[in-house]
C-alpha positions in Angstrom: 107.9 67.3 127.4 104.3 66.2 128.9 101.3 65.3 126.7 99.4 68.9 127.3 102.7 70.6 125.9 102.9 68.4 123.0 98.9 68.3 121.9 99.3 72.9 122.6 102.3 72.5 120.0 99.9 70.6 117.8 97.1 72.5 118.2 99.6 75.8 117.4 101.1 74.8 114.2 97.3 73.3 112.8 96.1 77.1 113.4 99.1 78.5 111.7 98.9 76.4 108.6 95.2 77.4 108.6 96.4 81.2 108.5 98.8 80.7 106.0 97.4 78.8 103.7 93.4 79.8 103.9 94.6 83.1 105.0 96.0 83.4 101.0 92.5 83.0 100.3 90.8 85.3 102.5 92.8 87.8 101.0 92.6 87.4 97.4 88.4 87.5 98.2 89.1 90.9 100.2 90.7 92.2 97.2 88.5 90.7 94.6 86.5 93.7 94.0 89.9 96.1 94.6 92.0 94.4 92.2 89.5 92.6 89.8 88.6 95.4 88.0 87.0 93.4 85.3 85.6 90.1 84.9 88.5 88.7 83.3 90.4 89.8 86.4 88.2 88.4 88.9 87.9 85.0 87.6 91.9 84.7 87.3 91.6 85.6 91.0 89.6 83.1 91.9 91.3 80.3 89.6 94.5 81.0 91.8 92.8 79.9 94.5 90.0 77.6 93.0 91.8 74.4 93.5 92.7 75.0 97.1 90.4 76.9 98.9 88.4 73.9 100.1 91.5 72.0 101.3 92.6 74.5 103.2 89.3 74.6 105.6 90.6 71.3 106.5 92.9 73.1 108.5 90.4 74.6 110.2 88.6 71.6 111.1 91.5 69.6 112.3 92.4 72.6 114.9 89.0 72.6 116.1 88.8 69.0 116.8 92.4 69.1 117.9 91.3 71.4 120.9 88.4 69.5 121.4 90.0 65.9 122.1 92.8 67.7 124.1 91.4 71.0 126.3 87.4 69.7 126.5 87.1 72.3 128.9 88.6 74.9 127.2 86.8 74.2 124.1 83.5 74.1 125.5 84.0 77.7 127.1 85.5 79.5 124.4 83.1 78.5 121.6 80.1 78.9 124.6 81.8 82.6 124.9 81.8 83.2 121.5 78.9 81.8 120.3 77.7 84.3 118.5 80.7 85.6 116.8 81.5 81.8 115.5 78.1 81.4 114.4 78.9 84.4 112.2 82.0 83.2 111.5 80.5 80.0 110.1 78.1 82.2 107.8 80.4 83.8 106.5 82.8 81.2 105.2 79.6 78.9 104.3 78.4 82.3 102.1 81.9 82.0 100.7 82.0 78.3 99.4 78.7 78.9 97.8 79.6 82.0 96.5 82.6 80.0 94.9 80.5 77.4 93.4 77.9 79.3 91.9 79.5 82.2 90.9 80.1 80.7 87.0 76.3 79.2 87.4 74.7 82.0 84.4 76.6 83.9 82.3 74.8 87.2 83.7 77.1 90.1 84.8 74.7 91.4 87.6 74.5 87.5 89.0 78.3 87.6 89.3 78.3 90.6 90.8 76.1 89.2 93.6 78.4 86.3 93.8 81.3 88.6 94.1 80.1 90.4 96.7 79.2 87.5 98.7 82.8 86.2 98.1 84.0 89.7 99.5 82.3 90.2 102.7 82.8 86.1 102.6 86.5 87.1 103.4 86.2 90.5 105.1 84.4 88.8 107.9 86.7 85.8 108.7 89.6 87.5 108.5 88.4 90.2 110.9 87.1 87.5 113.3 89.3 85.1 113.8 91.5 88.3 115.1 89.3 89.2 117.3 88.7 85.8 118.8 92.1 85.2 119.0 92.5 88.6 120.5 90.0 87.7 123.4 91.9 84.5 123.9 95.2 86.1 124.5 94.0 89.4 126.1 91.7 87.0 128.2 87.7 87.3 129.1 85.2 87.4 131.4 85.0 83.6 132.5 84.2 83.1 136.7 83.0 79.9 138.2 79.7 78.9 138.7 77.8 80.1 141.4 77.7 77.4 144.3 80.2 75.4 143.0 84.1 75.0 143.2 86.5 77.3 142.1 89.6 74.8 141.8 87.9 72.3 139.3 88.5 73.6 135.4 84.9 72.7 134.4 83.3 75.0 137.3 83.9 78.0 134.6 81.7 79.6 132.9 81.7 83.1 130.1 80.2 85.5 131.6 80.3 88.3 129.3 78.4 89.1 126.0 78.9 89.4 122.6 79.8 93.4 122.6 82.3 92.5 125.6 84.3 90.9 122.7 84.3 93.9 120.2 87.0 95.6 123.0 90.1 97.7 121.5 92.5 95.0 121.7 90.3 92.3 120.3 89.1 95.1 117.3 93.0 95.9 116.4 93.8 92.4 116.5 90.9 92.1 113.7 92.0 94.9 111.9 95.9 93.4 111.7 94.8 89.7 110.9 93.0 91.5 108.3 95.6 93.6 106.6 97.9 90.6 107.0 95.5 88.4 105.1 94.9 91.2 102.6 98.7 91.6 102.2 99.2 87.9 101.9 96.4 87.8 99.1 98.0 90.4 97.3 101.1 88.4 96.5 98.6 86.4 93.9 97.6 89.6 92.1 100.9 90.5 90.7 
């Protein structure tokens, strides 16, 4: 087996851990305000994934820099490709962890509303993204070579699409599914 099967193995299982286990999390926060009907509800949610949720970025993280040290090239066009939809992405989970930390802040039931809500679309949005990227990847995108340069050398490519070019049917299904997956996977803590 050659070093660029081994590191795609690598790089494979990091991304599935990061499904499975922060997936768990994005889908008790799509179900928080489903399921949660009271407050009492809502903060057991969260306590089932309180301890964890933060560790399980980590996965995240490690995939990221995985496919950095071992596909430069193919981590530099992807994330210049999706730029925009990371950068979301990124907002999203950020909003999350906040939403996490200062949802118990004040004992106000309109402040943990807020918080709530931020923890929802916290999780909606991921969990919806991360499909769609990853149904760009496999359903491939718009990336041609440079003008003037050569064709046959990796880092001579460039995306050459835009942001809606990424919303396409596959991608939007793929969203959808990772998100009902999550959701379902969530569920399992709200029994």
């Amino acid at each position: 087996m050659d070093l660029v099967t081994v590191w795609f193995i690598l790089i494979a299982v990091l991304w599935i851990g990061y499904f499975i286990l922060d997936g768990f999390d994005l889908g008790v926060g799509v179900l928080l305000p489903v399921i949660g009907r009271d407050d009492l509800r809502r903060r057991v949610m969260i306590n089932t994934i309180g301890p964890v949720w933060d560790g399980n970025e980590v996965w995240l993280l490690v995939a990221g820099g995985a496919t950095f040290a071992a596909f430069p090239l193919w981590y530099a066009t992807m994330f210049s490709g999706f730029y925009l939809a990371f950068f979301v992405l990124l907002l999203a989970l950020i909003m999350r962890g906040v939403a996490f930390e200062y949802r118990g802040k004040k004992d106000s039931a309109s402040w943990r509303s807020r918080w709530d809500m931020a923890i929802f679309i916290g999780s909606v949005l991921p969990a919806f993204l991360f499909g769609v990227a990853f149904g760009n990847v496999v359903g491939g995108t718009a990336i041609e070579p440079l003008p003037g340069t050569d064709a046959t050398n990796a880092g001579n490519f460039n995306y050459t699409g835009n942001f809606f070019d990424l919303l396409n049917p596959f991608s939007i299904a793929l969203g959808v599914m990772t998100l009902l997956v999550f959701t379902t996977h969530g569920r399992s803590s709200s029994r």
